[in-house]
C-alpha positions in Angstrom: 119.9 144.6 93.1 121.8 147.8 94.3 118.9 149.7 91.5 116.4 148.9 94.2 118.4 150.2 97.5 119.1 153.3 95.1 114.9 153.9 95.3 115.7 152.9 99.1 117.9 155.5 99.4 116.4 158.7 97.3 113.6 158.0 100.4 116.1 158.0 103.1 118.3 160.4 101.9 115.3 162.8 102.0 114.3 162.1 105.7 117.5 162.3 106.7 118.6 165.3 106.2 120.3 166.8 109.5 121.1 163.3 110.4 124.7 162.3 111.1 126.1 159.2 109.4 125.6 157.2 112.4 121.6 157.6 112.5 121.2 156.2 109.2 120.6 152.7 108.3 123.4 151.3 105.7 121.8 151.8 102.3 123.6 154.5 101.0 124.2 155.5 97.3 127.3 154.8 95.0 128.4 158.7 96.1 127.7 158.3 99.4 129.9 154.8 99.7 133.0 156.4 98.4 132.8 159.5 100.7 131.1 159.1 103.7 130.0 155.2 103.9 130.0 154.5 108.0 130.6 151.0 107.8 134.2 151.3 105.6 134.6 154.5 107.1 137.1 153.7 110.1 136.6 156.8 112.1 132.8 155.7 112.1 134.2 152.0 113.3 135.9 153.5 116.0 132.9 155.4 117.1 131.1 151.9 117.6 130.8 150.6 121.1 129.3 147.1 122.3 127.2 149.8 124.4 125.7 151.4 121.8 122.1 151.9 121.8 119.7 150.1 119.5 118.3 152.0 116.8 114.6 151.7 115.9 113.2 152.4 112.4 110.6 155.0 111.2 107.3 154.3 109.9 109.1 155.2 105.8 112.0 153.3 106.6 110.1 149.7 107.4 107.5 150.7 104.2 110.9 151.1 101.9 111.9 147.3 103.3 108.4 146.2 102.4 108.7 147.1 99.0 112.5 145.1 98.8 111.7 142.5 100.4 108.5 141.7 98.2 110.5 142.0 95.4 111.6 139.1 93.4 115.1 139.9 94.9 114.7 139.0 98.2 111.4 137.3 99.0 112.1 134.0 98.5 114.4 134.8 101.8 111.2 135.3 104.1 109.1 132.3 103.3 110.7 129.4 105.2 113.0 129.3 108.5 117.1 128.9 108.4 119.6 129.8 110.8 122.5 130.0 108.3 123.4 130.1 104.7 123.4 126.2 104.3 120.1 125.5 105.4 118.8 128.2 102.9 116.0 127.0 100.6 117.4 127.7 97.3 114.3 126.6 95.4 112.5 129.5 96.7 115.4 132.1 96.9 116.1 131.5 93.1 112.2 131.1 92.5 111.6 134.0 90.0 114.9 134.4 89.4 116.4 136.5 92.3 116.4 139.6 90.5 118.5 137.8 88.1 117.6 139.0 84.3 119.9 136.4 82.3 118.7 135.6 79.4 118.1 132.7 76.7 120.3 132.2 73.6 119.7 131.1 70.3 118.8 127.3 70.3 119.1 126.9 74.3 115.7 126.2 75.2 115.4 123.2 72.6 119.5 122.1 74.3 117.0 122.4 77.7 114.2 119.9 76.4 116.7 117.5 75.2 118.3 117.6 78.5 115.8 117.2 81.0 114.0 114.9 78.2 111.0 116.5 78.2 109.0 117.7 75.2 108.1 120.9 76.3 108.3 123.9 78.7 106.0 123.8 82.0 105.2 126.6 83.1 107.7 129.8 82.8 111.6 128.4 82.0 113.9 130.1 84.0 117.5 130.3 83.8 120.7 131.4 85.9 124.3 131.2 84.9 126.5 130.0 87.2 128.8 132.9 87.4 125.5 134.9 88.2 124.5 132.4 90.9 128.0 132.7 92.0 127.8 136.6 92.6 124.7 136.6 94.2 125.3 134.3 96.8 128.7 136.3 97.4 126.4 139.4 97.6 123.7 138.0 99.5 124.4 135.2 101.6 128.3 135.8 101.7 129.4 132.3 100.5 132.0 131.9 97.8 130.9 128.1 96.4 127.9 126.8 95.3 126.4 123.3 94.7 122.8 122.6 93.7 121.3 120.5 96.6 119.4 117.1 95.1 116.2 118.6 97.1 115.9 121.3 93.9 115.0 120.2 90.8 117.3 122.2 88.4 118.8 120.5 85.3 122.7 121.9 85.1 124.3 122.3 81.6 128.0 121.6 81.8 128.6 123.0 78.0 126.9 126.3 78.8 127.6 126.1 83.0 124.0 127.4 83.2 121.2 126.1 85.6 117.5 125.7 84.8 114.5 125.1 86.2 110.7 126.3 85.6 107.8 127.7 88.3 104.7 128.7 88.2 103.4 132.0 89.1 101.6 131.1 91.9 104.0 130.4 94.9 104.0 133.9 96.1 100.5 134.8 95.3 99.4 134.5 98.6 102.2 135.9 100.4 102.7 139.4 100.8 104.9 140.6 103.8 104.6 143.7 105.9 107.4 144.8 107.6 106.2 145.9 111.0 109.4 146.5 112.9 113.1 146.9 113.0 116.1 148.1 114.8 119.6 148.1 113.8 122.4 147.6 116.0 126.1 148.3 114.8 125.7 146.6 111.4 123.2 144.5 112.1 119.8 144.7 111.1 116.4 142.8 112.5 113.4 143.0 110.8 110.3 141.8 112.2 107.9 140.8 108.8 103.9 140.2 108.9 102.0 138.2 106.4 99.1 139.9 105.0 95.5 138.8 105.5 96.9 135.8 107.8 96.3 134.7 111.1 99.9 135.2 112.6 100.5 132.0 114.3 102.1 128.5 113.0 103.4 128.5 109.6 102.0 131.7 109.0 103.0 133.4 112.0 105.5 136.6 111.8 109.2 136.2 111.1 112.4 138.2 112.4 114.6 138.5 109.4 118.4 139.1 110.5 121.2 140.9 108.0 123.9 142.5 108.1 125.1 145.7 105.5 128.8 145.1 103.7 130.0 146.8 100.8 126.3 147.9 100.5 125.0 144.5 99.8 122.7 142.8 102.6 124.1 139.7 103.9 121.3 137.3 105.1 121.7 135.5 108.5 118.8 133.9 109.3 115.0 133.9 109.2 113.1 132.4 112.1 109.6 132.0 112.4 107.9 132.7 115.9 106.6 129.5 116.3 105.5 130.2 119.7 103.5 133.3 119.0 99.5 133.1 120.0 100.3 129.6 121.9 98.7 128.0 125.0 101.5 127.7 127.1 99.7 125.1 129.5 99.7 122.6 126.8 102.8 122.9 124.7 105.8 121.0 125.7 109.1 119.7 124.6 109.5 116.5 124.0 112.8 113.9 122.9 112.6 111.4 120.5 115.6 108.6 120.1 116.8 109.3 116.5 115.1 113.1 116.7 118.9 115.0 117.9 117.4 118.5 118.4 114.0 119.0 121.0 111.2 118.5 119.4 108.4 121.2 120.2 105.0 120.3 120.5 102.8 123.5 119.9 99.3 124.0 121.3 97.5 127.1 119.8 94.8 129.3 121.2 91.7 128.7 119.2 91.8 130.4 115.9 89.6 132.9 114.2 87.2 129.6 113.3 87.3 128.7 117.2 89.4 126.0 116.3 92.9 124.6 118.0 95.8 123.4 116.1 99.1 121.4 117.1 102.4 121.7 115.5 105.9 120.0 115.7 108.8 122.3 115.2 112.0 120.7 115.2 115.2 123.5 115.2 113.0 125.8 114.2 111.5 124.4 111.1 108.1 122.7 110.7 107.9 119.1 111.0 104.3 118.2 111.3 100.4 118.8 112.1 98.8 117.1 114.8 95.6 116.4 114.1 93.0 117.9 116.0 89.9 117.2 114.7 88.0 113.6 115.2 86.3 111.7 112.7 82.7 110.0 112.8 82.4 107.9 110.0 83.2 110.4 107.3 82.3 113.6 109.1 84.7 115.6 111.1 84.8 117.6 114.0 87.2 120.0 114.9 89.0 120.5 118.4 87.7 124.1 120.0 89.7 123.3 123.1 92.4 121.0 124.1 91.5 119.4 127.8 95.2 117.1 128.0 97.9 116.3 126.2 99.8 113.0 127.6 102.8 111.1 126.1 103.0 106.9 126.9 103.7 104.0 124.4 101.1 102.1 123.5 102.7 100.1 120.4 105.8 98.6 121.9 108.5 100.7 120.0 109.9 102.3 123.2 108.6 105.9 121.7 106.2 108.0 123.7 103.0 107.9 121.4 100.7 110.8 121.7 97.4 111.4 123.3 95.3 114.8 123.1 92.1 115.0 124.7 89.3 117.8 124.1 86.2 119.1 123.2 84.2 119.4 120.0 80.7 120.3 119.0 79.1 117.7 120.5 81.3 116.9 124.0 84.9 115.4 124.7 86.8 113.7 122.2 90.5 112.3 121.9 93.2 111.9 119.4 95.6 109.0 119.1 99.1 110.5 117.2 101.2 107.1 116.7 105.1 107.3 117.2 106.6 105.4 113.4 109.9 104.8 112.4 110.2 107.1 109.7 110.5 111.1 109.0 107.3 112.5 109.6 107.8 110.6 113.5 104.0 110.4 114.1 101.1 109.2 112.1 97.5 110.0 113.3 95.3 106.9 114.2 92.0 108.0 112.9 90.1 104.8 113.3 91.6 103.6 116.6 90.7 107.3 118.0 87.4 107.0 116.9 86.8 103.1 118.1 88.3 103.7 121.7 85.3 106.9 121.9 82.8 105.2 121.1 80.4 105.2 124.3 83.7 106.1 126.4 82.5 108.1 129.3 85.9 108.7 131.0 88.2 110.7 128.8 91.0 110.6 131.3 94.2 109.4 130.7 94.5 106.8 133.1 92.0 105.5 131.5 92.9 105.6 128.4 95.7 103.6 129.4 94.3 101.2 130.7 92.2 100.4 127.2 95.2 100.8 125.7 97.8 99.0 127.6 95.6 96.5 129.8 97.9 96.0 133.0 101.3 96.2 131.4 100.9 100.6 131.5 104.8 100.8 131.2 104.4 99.1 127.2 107.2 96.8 127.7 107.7 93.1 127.2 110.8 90.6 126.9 109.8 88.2 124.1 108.3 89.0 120.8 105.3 86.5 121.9 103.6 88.9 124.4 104.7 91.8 122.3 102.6 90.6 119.1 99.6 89.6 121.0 99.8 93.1 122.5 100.0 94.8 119.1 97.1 92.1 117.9 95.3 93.0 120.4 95.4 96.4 119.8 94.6 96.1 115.8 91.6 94.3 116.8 90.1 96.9 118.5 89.7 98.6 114.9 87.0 95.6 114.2 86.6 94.9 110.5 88.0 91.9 108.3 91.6 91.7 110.0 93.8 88.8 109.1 97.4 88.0 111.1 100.3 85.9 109.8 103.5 85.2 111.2 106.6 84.5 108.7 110.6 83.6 108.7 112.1 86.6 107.0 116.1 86.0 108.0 117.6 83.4 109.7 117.3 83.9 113.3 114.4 82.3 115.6 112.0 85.1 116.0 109.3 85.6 113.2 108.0 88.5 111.8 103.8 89.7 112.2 102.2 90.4 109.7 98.4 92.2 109.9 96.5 92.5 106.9 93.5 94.9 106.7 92.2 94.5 103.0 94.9 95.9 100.7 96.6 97.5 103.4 99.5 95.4 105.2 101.6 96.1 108.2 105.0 94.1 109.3 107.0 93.8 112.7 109.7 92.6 114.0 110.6 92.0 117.5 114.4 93.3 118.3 116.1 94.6 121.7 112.7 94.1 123.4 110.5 96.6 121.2 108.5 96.5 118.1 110.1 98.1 115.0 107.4 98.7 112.2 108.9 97.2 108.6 105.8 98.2 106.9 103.8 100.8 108.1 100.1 100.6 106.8 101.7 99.6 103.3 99.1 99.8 100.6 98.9 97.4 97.3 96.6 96.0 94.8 95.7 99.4 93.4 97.6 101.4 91.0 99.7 98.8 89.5 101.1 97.7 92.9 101.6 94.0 92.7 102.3 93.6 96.7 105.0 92.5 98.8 107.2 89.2 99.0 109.8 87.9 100.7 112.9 85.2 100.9 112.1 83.3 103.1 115.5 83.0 105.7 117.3 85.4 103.5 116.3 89.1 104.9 115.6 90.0 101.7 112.1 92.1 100.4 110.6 92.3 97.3 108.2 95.1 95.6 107.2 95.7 91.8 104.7 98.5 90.3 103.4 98.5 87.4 102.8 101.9 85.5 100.5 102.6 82.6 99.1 99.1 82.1 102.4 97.5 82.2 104.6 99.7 80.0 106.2 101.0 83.0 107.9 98.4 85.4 109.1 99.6 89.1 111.2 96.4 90.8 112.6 97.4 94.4 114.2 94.9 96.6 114.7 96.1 100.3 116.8 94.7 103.2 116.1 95.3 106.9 118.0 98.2 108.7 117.5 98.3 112.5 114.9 100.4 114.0 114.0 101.7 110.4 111.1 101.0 108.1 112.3 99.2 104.9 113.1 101.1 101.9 114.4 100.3 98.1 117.8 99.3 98.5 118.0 98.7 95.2 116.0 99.6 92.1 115.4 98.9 88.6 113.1 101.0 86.0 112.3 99.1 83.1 110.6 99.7 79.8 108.3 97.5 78.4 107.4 99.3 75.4 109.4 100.8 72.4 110.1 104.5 73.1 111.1 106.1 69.9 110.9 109.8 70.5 112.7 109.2 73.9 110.6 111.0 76.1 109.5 108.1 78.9 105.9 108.0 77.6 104.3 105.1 75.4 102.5 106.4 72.4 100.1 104.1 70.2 102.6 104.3 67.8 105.1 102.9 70.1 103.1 100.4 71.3 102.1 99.3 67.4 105.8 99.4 67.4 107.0 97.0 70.2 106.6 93.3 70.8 104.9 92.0 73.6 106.5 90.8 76.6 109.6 92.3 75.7 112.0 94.5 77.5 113.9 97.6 75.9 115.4 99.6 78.6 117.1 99.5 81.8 118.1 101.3 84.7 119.0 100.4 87.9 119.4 102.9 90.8 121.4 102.6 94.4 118.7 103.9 97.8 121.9 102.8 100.3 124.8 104.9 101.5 127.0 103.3 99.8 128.7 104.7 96.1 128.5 102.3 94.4 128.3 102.1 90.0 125.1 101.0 87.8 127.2 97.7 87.0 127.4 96.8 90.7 124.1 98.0 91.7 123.0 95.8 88.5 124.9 92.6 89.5 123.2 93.0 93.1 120.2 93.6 91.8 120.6 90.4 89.9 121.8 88.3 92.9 118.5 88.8 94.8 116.8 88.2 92.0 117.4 84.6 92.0 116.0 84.2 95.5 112.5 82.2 96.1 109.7 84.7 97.3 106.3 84.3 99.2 103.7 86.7 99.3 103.6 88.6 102.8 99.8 88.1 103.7 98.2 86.6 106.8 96.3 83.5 107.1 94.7 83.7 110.3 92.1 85.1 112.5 92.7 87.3 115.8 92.1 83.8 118.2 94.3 81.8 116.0 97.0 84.7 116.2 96.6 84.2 119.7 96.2 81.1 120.3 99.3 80.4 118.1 101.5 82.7 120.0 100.8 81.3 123.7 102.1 78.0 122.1 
């Protein structure tokens, strides 16, 4: 690391000549720390006034941070947004090692295979001891522990205390950073960074790198993306969703270099989602060159705003339906609903919108789960096609659940404190070893099993309900139905010579709830639902039997 300030500083060093201490940025050599470093240096300190004036950096200066902060060192620091040192994306700091040069022992890349179970090395193997993950974090980010987050993929060897994970050389391909612009005040630096051969809006819009300079190391603060760079002001907005803590941003840009307008979400700084902006025809699309409106209303009884944008496209006005769910991503866009509501629609405003939408009730909001499903009927039958309906018992209280079926795609809702949460949001099965979904009747309790490669491969989830969530796999089991000799997850024709049919020869159960809980226990309530009764969720009837069985 301090090899590649020491190139900084044979530039600086140069330009600087003449210069006092206090005009020149803190990357100074070995010599120069021991003798005349201004940051240990407490004469300098008490020189330092919260008057002091900014100091911009020259045209060599910002080159000489372009070429460290490209550098395997430190450019995994500039590709995604974080205001402190936990919300650092580790995957990308450590991505080509950080400048770290450890290197591989005697037998330890076989010890790495066996422990990851995998019979071979993707792409380049990488590895970083922890005392050296230790130090540059220390160095870097000035934090003294370390823990690998589950969100990166790194197999940890207790025996040799040594993390490892691979890459592939392309992640920073097509990202090259300029740095455009800088000042330093006391001993903190801001550095303003451009991507290369981008258009400098949305994800790839510049970023302001902050550090400060101690015991000439940089300490990274934070990297924030300028999200609001190149937008249109008139239509971008802040808006609050119930489970969403921080603002969420909604980001119109002007048209890009294509003529073309994008939306994004931006959450506390970091990218959430795309709003789409382009409608469909069939199977041809049509990008948005202009936004017209954007309005927020429920339409689908969950007490959300939903989103509509309304604008123009090649051939005249157009609108976008964004569809508030009860999951991460917050919105899913409603492609077909979009494009059936446009169809021969001369008004695009949103009044009356609405009013296709929400009929008289423009405030989305009902008191029993009767007018609630034949509003969300309703609106499902405006897609047309082959739509069935159902209505099931999943738990024990009075109020069923609706079920709409469109093809191999099924949906589920239940009515609770006067809205609509979505259980199964456009859940998809029949194809790729998905069996479907069943429940227990009266007993809240969900049931899902995949099948991978032709059966050898078993997935069995069951799921409970969690208010105003979508359901998830409580609890699952992976089985093997095969005989796997060498170990490595994968049925060979050997193996399956090798097995008996019908049999199962492995086991493992894992825990989705929040609660710790051991393989025996998640086992033994695994087992317990098990010996429920299920029915297939499906629907049985048409759109004016749904109806007609809900003003009953």
């Amino acid at each position: 690391m301090k090899r590649l300030k020491y190139i900084l500083l044979s530039l600086f060093l140069v330009l600087f000549i003449g210069c006092t201490n206090k005009d020149r940025i803190a990357v100074l050599t070995e010599n120069d720390i021991k003798e005349s470093d201004p940051i240990n240096s407490e004469k300098e300190e008490d020189k330092q006034t919260e008057t002091e004036e900014k100091k911009d950096f020259s045209k060599e200066e910002l080159e000489a941070f372009t070429q460290l902060f490209n550098s395997p060192e430190y450019a995994g620091f500039l590709l995604s947004p974080f205001k402190s040192a936990k919300d650092v994306d580790y995957s990308q700091v450590f991505y080509f090692g950080a400048g770290i040069n450890d290197e591989f022992k005697e037998g330890e890349t076989e010890e790495y295979l066996e422990l990851s179970e995998r019979t071979k090395v993707y792409g380049t193997l990488q590895i970083l001891r922890a005392d050296s993950v230790k130090t540059y974090l220390e160095t870097h980010l000035g934090i003294s522990d370390f823990t690998a987050p589950k969100s990166i993929h790194w197999d940890y060897s207790e025996s040799r205390d040594t993390y490892y994970y691979y890459h592939w050389e392309s992640l920073f391909d097509e990202y090259k950073f300029e740095c455009i612009s800088g000042e330093k005040n006391g001993d903190t630096v801001s550095l303003r960074f451009q991507l290369e051969g981008k258009e400098h809006y949305g994800k790839t819009a510049d970023r302001i790198l902050e550090f400060t300079e101690s015991d000439g190391n940089y300490i990274i603060k934070s990297n924030s993306i300028q999200w609001f760079d190149h937008c249109d002001e008139s239509q971008t907005f802040e808006i609050k969703l119930p489970d969403s803590g921080e603002p969420i941003h909604f980001i119109t840009y002007e048209p890009n270099g294509n003529g073309e307008v994008e939306i994004y979400m931006v959450k506390d700084g970091k990218f959430i989602r795309k709003v789409a902006t382009e409608y469909w025809q069939g199977n041809e699309k049509y990008p948005f060159k202009k936004v017209n409106a954007v309005s927020f209303f429920d339409f689908n009884v969950d007490g959300t705003d939903d989103i509509l944008v309304t604008g123009e496209c090649v051939f005249g006005e157009c609108l976008m339906l964004e569809e508030s769910v009860p999951n991460k991503y917050y919105y899913e866009t409603c492609y077909v609903l979009s494009e059936k509501i446009s169809e021969d629609l001369e008004d695009f405003s949103a009044d009356n919108i609405k009013n296709i939408l929400l009929g008289d009730n423009k405030d989305c909001k009902f008191d029993n789960y009767k007018d609630a499903y034949a509003h969300m009927a309703r609106l499902n039958n405006l897609l047309g096609g082959d739509l069935s309906y159902g209505l099931i018992y999943t738990d024990d209280d009075e109020i069923p659940e609706l079920i709409i079926n469109n093809g191999g795609v099924v949906n589920m809702y239940t009515f609770e404190d006067n809205h609509l949460t979505c259980l199964m949001h456009q859940w998809g099965y029949g194809a790729f070893g998905n069996a479907g979904y069943y429940y227990a009747p009266r007993k809240g309790v969900f049931y899902n099993l995949n099948n991978d490669m032709a059966g050898a491969i078993k997935y069995e989830s069951y799921m409970i309900k969690h208010p105003g969530c979508e359901l998830k796999a409580d609890y699952t089991k992976k089985s093997l139905w095969f005989n796997d000799l060498d170990g490595n997850g994968d049925p060979s024709e050997d193996e399956w010579e090798a097995s008996e049919e019908w049999k199962e020869y492995e086991a493992k159960y894992f825990n989705g709830t929040d609660t710790e809980m051991t393989e025996e226990e998640i086992k033994a309530q695994f087992e317990k639902y098990s010996e429920y009764d299920y029915e297939f969720i499906f629907g049985d009837m048409n759109y004016d039997e749904i109806i007609k069985s809900l003003k009953e």
